[in-house]
N, C-alpha and C positions, 0 to 999 in steps of 0.2 A: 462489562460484558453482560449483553441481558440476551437470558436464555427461552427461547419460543420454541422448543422442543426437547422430549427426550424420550433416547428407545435406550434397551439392552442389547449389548452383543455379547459374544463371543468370542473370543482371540483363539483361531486357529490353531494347531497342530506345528503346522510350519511359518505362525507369529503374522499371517493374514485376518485383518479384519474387516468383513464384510457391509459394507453400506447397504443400507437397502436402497430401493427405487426412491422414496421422499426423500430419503436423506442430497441423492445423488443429483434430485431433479432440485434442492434448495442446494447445492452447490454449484448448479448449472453445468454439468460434467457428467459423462456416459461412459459405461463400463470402459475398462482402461484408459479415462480420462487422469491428468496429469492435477495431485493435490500438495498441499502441504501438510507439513505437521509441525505446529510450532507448539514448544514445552515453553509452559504456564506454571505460575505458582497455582494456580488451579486444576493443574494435569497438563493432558493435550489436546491444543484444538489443533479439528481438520479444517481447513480453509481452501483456498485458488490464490494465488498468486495478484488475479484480477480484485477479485474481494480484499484483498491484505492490502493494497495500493490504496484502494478506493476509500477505504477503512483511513489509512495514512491520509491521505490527501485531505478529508476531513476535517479530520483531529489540527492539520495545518490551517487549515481556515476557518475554524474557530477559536485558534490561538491566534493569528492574526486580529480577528473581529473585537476579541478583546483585548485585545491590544492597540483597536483601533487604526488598524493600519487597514485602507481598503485596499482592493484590486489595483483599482489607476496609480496611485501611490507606490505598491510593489512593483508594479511595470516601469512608471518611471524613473524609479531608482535602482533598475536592473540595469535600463537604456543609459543611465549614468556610471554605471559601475563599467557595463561592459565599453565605455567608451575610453574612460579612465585606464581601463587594458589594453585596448589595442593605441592608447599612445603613450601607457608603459613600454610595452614589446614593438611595437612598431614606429620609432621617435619619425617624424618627420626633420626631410636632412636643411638644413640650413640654405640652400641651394632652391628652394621650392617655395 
């Protein structure tokens, strides 16, 4: 996790915490705009939904890269997997 900013808050009365305007315009999200909170051995981070994917999807294709597996290689061993299932589930009949 590398950290490009930090402010202070406040934890509300009724356990509201308020973002301010940076915070919210570096989330891409507008007042009652829809976040997450996901609990860290480092506390909590506020994130999107969109960002935690984007974040994932990543981290998968630099575990790939070192691992040496490129793109065309993934795809074509998906286009074999999924062929290998539909003639698990769907056997063609002897008749055909």
């Amino acid at each position: 996790m590398v950290i490009t900013a930090q402010q202070e808050s406040t934890i509300l009365a009724d356990g509201n915490l308020d973002l301010s305007d940076d915070e919210r315009d570096a989330l891409g999200v507008g007042p009652g705009g829809d976040v997450l909170k996901l609990t860290t051995d480092q506390g909590i981070l506020v994130t999107t939904r969109e960002k935690l994917f984007l974040s994932a999807l990543a981290g998968i294709g630099t575990a790939l890269r070192e691992n040496g597996v490129t793109l065309e290689e993934l795809i074509e061993s998906g286009a074999e997997i999924r062929a290998d299932l539909v003639e698990e589930f769907y056997p063609r009949r002897a008749s055909e």
